[in-house]
DSSP file (Angstrom, degrees, kcal/mol; ACC not computed):
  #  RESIDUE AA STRUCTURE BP1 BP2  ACC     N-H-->O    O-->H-N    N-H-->O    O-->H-N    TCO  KAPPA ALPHA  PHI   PSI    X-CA   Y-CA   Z-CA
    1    1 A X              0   0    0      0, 0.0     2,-0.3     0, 0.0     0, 0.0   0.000 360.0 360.0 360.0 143.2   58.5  122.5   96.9
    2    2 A X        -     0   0    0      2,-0.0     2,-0.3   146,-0.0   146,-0.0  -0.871 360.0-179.3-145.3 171.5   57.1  122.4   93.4
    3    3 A X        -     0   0    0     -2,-0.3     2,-0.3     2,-0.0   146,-0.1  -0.969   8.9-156.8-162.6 170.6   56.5  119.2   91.0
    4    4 A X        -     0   0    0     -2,-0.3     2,-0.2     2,-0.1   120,-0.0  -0.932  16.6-128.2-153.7 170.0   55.2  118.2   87.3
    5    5 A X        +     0   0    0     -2,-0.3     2,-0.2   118,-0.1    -2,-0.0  -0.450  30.6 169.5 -83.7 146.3   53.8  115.3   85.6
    6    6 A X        -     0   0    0     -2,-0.2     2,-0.2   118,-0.0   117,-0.2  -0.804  28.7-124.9-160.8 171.7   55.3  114.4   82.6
    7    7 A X        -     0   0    0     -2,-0.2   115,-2.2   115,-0.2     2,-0.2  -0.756  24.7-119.2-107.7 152.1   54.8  111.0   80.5
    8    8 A X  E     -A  121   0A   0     -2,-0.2   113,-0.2   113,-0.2     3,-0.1  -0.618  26.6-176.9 -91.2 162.8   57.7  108.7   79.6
    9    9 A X  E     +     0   0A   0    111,-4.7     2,-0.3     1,-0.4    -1,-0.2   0.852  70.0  17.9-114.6 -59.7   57.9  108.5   75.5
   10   10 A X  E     -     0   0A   0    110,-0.4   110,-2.3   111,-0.1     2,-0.7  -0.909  58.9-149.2-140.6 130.5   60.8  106.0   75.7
   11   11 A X  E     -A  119   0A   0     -2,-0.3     2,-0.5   108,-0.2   108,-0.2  -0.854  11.6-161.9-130.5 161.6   62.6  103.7   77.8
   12   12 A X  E     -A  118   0A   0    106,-1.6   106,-1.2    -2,-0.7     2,-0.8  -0.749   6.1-166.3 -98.0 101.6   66.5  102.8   77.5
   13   13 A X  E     -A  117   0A   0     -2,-0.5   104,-0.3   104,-0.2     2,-0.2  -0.915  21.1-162.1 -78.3 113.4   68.1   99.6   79.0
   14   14 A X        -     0   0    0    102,-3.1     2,-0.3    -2,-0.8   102,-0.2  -0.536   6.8-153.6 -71.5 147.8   71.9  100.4   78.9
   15   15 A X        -     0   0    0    100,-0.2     2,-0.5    -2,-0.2   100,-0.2  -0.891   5.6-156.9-113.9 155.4   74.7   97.5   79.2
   16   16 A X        -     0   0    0     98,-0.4    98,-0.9    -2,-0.3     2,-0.2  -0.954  13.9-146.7-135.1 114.2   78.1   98.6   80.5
   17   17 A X    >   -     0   0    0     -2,-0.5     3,-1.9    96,-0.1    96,-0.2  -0.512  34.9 -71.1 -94.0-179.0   80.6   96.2   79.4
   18   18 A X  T 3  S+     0   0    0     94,-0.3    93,-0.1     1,-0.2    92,-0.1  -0.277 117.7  15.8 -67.0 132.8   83.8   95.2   81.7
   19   19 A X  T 3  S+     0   0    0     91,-3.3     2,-0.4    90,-0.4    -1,-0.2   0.441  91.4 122.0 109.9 -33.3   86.1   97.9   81.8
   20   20 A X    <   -     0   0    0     -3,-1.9    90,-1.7     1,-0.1    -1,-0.3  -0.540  69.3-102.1 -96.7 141.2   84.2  100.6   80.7
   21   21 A X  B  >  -E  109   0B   0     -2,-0.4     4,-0.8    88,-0.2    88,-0.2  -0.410  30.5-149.0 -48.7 119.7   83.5  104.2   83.0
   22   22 A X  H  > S+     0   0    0     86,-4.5     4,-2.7     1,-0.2     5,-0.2   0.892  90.9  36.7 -70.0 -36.4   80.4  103.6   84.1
   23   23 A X  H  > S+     0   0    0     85,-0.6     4,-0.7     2,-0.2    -1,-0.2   0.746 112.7  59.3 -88.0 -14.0   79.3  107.3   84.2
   24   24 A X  H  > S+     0   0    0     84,-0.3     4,-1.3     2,-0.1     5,-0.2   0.852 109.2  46.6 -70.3 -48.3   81.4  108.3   80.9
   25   25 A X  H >X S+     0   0    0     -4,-0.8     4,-2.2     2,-0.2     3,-1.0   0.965 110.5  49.0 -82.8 -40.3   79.3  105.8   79.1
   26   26 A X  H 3X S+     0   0    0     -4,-2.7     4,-3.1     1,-0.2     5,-0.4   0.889 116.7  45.4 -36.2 -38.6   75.9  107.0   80.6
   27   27 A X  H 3X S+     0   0    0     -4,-0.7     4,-0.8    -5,-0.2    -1,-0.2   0.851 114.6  44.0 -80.4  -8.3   76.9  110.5   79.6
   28   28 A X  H <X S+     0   0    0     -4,-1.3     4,-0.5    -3,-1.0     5,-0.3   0.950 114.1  50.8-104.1 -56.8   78.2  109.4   76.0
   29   29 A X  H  X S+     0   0    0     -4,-2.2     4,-1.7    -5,-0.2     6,-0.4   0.908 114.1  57.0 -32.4 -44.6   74.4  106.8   75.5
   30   30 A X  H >X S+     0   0    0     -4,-3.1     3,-3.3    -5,-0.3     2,-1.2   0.818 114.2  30.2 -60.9 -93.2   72.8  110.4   76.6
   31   31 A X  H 3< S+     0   0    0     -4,-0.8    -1,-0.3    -5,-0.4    -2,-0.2   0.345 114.9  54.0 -51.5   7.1   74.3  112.3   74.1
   32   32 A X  H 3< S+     0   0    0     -2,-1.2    -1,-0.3    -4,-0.5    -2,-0.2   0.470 116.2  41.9-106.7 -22.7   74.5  110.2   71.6
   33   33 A X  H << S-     0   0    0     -3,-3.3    -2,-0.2    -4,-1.7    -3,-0.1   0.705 104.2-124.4 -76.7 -25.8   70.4  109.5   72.1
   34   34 A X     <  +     0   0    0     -4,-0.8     2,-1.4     1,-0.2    -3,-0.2   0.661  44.4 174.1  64.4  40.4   69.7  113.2   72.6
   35   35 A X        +     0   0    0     -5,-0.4    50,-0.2    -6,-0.4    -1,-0.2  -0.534   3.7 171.4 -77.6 106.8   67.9  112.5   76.2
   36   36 A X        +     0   0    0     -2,-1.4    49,-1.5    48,-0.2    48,-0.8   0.822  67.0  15.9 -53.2 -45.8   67.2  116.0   77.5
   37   37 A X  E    S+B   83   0A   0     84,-0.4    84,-0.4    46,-0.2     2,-0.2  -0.883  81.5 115.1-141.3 177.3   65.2  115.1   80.2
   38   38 A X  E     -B   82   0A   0     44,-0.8    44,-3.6    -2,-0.2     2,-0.3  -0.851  46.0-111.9 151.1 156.1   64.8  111.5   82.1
   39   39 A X  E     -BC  81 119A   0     80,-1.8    80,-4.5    42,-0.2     2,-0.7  -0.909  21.3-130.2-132.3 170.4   65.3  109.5   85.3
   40   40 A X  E     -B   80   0A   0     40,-2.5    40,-1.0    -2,-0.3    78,-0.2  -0.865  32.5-172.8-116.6 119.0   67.5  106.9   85.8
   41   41 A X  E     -     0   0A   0     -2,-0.7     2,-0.3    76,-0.5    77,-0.2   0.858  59.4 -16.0 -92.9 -35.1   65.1  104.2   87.5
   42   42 A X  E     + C   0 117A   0     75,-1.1    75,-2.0    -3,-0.1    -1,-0.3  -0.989  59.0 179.5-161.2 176.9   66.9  101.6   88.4
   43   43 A X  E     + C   0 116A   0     73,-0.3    35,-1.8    -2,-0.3    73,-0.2  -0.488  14.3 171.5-177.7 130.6   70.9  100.1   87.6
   44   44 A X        +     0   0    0     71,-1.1    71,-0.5    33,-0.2    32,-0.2  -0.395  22.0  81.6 -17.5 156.2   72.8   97.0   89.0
   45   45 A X  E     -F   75   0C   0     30,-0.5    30,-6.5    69,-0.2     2,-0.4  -0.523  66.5 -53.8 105.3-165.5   75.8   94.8   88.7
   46   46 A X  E     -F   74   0C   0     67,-1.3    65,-3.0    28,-0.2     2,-0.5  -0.794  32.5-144.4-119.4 160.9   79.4   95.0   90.1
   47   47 A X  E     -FG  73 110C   0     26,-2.4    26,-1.0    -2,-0.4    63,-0.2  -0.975  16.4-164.2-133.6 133.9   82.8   97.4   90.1
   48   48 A X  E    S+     0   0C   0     61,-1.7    23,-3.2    -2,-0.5     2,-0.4   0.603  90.3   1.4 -69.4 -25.5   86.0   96.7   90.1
   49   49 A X  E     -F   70   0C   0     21,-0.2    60,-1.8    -3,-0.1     2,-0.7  -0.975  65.0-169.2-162.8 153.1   86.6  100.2   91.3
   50   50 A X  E     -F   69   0C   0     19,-2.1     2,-0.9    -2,-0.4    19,-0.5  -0.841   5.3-158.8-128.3 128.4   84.3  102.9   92.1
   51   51 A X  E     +F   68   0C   0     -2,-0.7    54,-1.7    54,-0.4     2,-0.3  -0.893  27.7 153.3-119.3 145.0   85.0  106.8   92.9
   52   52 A X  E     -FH  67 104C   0     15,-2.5    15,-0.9    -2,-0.9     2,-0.4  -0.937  26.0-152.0-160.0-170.6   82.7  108.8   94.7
   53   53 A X  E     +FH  66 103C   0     50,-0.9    50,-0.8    -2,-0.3     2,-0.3  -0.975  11.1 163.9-154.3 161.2   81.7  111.6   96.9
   54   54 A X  E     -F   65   0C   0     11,-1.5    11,-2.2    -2,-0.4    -2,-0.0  -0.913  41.2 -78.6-179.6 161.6   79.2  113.2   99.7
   55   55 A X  E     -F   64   0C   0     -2,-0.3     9,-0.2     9,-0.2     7,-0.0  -0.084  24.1-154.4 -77.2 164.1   79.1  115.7  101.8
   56   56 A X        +     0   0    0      7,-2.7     2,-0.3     2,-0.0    -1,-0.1   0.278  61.9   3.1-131.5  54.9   80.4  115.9  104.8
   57   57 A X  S    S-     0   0    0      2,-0.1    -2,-0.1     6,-0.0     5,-0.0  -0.936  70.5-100.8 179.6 176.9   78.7  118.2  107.4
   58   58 A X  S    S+     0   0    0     -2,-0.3     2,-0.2     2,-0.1     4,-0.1   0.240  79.4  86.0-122.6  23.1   75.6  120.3  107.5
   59   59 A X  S    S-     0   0    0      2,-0.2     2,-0.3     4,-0.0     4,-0.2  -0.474  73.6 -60.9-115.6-165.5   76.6  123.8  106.9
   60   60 A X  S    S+     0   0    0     -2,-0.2    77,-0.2    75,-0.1     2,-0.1  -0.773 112.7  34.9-115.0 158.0   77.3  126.2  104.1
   61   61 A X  S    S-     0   0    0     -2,-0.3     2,-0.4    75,-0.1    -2,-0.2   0.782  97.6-130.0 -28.0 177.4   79.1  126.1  102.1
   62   62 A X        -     0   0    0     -2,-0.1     2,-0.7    -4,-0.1    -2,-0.1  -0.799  15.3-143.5-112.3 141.0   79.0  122.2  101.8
   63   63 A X        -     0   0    0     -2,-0.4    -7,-2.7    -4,-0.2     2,-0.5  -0.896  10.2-155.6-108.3 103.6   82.0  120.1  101.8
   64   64 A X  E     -F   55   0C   0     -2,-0.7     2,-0.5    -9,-0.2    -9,-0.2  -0.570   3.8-161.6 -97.1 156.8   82.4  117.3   99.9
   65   65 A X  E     -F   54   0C   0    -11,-2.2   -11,-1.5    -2,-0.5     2,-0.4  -0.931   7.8-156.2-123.9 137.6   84.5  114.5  100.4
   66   66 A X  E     -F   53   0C   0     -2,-0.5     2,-0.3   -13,-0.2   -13,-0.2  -0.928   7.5-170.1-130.4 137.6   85.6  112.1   97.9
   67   67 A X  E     -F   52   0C   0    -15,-0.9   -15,-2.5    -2,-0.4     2,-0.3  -0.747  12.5-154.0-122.1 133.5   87.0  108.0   97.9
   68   68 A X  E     +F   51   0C   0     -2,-0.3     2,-0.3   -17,-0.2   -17,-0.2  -0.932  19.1 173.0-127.3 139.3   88.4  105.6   95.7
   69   69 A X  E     -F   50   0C   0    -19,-0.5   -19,-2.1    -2,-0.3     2,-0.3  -0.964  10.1-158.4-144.9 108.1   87.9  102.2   96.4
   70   70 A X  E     +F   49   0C   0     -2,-0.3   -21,-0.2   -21,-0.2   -22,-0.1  -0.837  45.0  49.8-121.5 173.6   88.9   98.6   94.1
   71   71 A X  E    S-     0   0C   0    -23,-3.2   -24,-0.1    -2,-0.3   -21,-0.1   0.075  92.2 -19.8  78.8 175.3   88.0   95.7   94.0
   72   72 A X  E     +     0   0C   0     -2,-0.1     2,-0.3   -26,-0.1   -24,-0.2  -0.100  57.8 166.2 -73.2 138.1   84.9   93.8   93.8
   73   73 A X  E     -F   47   0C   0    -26,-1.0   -26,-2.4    22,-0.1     2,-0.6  -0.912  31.1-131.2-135.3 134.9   82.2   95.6   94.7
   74   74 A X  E     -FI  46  94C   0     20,-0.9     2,-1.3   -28,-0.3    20,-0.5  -0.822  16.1-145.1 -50.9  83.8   78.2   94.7   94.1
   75   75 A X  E     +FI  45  93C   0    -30,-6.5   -30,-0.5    -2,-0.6    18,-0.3  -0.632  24.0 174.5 -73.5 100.6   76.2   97.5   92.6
   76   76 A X  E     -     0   0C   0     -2,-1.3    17,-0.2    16,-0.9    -1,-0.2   0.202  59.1 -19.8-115.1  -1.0   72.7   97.1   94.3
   77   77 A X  E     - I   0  92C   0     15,-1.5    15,-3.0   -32,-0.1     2,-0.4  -0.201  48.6-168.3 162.2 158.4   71.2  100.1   93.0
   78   78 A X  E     + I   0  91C   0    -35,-1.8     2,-0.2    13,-0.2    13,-0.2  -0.981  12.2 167.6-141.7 145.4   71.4  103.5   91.4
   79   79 A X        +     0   0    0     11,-1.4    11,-0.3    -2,-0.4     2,-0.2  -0.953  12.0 130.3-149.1 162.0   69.0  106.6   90.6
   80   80 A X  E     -B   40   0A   0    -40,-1.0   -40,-2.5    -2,-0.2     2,-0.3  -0.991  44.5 -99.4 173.7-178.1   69.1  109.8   89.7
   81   81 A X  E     -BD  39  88A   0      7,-1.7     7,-1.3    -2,-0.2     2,-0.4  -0.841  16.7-147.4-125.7 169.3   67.6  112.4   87.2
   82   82 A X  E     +BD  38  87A   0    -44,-3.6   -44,-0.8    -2,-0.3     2,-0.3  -0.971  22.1 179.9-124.7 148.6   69.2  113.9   83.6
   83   83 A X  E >   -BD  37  86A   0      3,-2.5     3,-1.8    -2,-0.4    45,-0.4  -0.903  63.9  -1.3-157.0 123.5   67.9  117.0   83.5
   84   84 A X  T 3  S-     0   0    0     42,-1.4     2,-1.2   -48,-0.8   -47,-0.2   0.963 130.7 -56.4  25.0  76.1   69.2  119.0   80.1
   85   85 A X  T 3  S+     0   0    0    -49,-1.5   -54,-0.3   -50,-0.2    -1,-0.2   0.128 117.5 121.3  71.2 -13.2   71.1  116.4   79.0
   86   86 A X  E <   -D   83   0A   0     -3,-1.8    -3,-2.5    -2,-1.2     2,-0.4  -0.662  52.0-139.8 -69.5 144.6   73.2  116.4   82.7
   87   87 A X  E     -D   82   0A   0     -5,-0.2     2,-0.3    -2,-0.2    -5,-0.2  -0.896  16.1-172.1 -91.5 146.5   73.3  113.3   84.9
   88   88 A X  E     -D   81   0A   0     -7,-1.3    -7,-1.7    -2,-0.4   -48,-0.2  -0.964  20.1-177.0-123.8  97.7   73.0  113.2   88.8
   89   89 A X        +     0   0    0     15,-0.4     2,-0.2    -2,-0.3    -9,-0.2  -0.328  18.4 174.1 -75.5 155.7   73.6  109.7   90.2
   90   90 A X        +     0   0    0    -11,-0.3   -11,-1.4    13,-0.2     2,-0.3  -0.756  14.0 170.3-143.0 161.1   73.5  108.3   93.5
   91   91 A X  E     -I   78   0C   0     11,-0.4    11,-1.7    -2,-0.2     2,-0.4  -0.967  26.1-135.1-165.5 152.2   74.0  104.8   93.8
   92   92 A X  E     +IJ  77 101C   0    -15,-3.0   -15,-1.5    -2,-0.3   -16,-0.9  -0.935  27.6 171.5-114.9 141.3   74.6  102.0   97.1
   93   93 A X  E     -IJ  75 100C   0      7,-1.2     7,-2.9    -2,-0.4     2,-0.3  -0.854  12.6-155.8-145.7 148.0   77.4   99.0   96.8
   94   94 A X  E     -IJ  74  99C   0    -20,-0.5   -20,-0.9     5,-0.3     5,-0.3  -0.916  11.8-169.7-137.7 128.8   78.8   96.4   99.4
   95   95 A X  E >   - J   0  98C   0      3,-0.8     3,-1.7    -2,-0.3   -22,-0.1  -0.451  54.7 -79.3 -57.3 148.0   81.6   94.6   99.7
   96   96 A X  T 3  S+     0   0    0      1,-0.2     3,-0.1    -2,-0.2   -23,-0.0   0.747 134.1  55.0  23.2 -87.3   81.7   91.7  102.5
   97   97 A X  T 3  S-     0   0    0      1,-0.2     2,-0.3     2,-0.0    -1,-0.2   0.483 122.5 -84.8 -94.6  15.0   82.2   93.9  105.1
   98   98 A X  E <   -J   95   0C   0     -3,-1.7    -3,-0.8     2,-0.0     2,-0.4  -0.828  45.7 -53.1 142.3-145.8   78.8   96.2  104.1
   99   99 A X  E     +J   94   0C   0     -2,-0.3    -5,-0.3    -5,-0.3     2,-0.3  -0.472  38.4 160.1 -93.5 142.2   77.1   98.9  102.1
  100  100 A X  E     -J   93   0C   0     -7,-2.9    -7,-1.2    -2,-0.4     2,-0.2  -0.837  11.8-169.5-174.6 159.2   77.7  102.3  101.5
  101  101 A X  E     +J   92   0C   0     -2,-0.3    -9,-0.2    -9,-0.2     2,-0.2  -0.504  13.0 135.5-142.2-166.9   76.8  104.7   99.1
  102  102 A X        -     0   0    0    -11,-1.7   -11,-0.4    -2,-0.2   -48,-0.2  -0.618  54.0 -25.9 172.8 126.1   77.1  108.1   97.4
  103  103 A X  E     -H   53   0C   0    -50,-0.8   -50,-0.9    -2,-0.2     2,-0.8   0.152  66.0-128.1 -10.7 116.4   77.3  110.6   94.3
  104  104 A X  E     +H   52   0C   0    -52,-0.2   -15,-0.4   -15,-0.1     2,-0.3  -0.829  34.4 174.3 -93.0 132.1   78.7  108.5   91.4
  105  105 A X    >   -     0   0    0    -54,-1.7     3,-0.7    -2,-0.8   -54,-0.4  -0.868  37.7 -72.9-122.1 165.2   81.6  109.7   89.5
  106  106 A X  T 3  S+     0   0    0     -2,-0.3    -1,-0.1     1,-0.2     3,-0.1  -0.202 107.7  63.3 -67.7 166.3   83.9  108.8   87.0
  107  107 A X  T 3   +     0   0    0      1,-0.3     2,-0.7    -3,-0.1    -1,-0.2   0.040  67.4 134.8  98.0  -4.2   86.3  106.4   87.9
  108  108 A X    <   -     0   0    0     -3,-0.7   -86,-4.5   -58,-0.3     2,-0.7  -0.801  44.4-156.8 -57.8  94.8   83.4  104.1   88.4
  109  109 A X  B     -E   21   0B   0    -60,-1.8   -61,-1.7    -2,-0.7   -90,-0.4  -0.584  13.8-127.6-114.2  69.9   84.8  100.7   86.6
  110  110 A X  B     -G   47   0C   0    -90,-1.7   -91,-3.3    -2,-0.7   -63,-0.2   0.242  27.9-173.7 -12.7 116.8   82.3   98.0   85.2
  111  111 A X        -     0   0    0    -65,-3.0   -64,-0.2     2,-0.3    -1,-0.1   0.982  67.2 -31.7 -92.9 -50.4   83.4   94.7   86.7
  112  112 A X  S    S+     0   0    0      1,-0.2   -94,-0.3   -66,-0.1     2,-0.3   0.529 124.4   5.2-110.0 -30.4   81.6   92.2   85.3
  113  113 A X        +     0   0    0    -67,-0.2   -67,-1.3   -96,-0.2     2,-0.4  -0.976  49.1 175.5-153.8 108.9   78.2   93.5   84.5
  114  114 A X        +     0   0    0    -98,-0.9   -98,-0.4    -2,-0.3     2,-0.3  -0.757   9.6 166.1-130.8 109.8   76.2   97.0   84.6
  115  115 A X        +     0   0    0    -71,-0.5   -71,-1.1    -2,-0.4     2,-0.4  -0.966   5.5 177.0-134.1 148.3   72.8   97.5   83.3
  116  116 A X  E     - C   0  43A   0     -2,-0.3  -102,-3.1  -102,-0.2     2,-0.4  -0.925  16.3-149.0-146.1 153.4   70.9  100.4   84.0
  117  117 A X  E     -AC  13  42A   0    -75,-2.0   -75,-1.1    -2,-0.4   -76,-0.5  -0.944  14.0-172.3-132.8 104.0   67.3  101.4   82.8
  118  118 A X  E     -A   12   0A   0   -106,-1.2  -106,-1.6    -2,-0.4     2,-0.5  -0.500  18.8-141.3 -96.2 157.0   66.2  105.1   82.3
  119  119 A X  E     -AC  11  39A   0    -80,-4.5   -80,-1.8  -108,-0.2     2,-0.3  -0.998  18.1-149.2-109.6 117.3   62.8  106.4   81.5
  120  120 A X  E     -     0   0A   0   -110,-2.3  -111,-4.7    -2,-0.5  -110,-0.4  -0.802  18.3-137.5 -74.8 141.0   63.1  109.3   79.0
  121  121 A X  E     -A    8   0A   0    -84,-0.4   -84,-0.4    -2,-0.3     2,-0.3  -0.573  13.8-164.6-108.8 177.7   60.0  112.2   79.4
  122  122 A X        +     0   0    0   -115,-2.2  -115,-0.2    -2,-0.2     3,-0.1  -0.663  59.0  54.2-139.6 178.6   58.2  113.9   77.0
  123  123 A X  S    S+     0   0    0     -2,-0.3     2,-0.2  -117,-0.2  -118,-0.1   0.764 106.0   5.5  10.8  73.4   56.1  116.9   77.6
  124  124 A X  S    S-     0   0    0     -3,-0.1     2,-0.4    26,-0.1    -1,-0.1  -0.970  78.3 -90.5 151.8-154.4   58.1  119.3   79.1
  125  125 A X        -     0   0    0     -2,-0.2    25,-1.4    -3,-0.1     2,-0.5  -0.989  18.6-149.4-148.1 125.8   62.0  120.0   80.1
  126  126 A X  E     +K  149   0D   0     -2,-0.4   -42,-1.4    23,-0.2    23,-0.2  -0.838  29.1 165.3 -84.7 135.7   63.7  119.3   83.2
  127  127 A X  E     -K  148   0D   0     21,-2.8    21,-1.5    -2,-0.5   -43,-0.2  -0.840  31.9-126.3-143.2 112.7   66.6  121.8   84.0
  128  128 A X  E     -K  147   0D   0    -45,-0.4     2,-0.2    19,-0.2    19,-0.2  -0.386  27.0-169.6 -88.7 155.2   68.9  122.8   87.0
  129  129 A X  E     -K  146   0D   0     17,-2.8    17,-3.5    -2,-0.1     2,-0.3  -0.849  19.4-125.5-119.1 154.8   69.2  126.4   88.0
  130  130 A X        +     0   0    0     -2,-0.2    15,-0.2    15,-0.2     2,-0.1  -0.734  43.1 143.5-138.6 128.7   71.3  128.1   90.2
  131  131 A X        -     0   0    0     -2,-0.3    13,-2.1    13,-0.1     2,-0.6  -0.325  56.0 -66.7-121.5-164.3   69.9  130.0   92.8
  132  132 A X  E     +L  143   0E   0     11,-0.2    11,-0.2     1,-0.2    -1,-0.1  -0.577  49.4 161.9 -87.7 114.1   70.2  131.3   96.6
  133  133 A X  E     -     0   0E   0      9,-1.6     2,-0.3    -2,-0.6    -1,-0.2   0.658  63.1 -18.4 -98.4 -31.9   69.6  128.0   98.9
  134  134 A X  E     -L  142   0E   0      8,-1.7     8,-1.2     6,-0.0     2,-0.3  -0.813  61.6 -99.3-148.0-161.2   71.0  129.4  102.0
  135  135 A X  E     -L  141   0E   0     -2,-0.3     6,-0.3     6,-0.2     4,-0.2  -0.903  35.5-133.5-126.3 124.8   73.3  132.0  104.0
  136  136 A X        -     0   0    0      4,-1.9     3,-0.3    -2,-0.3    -1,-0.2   0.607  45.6 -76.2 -61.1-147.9   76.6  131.0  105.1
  137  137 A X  S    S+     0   0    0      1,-0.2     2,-5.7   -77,-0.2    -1,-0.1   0.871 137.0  48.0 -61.7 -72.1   78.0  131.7  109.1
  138  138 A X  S    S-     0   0    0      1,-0.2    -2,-0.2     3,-0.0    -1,-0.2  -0.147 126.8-102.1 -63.2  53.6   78.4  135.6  107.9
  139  139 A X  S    S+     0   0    0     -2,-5.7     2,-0.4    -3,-0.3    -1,-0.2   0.641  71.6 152.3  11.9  55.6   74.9  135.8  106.3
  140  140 A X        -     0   0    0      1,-0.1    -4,-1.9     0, 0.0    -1,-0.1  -0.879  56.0-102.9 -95.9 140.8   76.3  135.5  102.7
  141  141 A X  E     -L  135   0E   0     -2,-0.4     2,-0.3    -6,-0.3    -6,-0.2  -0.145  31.0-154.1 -44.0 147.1   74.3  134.2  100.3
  142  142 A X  E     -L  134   0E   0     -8,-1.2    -8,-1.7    -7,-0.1    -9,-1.6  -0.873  14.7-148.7-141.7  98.8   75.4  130.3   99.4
  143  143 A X  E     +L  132   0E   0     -2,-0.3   -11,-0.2   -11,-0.2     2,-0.2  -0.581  25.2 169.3 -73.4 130.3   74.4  129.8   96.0
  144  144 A X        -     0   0    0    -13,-2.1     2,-0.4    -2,-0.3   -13,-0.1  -0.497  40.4 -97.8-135.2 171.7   73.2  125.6   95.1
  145  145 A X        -     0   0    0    -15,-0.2     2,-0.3    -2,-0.2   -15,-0.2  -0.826  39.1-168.0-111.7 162.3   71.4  124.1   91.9
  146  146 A X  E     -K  129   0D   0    -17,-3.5   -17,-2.8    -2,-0.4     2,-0.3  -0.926  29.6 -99.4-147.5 136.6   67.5  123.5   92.2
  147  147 A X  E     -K  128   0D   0     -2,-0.3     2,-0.2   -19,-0.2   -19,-0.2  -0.501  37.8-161.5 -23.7 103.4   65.3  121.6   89.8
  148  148 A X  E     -K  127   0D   0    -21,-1.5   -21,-2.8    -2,-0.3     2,-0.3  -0.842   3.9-155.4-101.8 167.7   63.4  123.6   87.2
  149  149 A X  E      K  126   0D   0     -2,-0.2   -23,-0.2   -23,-0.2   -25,-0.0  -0.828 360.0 360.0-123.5 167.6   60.7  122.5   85.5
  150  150 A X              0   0    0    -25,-1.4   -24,-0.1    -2,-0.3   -26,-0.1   0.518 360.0 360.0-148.9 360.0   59.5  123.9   81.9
């Protein structure tokens, strides 16, 4: 386990209009802002259609599985970190019949409303690396991304 401090120098409230990828348009507000490093603190609102993924076991290599879902759906909150200019989302929505949540990925469709509020940091660099997290069944290495800090 490791950690760092770092201060936020600015923070963003995004809007997501109807219609728009919710995670295309985070990544295109990032890069068009130059946020290198940052968490994504909090985000709201609804989708008309959502894709997502998670894993679906506990061994190595990791398996994901991934779902497409429309209609209206309640986005009740998402977080995550940008860490060189990549985002890593996770975020929970319910329908009716309940909640469930996941990795967000495009195909995530503003229904009426998405606004989501990142903290950009300052003094230092968040980055993923990727190094040896486990060993498979056959003792092989199963290489994973890890937080660095800089």
């Amino acid at each position: 386990m490791e950690g760092r401090s770092y201060a936020g120098s600015r923070f963003w409230v995004v809007r997501i209009d109807p219609g728009e990828d919710v995670l295309s348009s985070l990544k295109d507000f990032v890069r068009q802002n130059e946020i290198r490093s940052g968490v994504v603190i909090s985000g709201y609102g609804t989708f008309s259609k959502v894709r997502l993924h998670w894993v679906e076991h506990d061994r190595f290599p990791t398996d994901n599985r991934f779902e497409e879902m429309e209609g209206g759906m309640e986005l009740m909150s998402m977080n995550g970190i940008i860490a060189d200019g990549d985002i890593h989302i996770h975020f929970t929505a319910s329908t009716p019949e309940g909640a469930f949540g996941g990795h967000l990925e495009e195909g995530c469709i503003c229904y009426v409303l998405v606004e989501v509020c990142i903290a950009e940091l300052e003094g230092g660099t968040l980055r993923r690396e990727t190094v040896e997290i486990a060993e498979d069944e056959d003792g092989n290495p199963v290489m994973g991304p890890r937080l660095a800090f800089d």
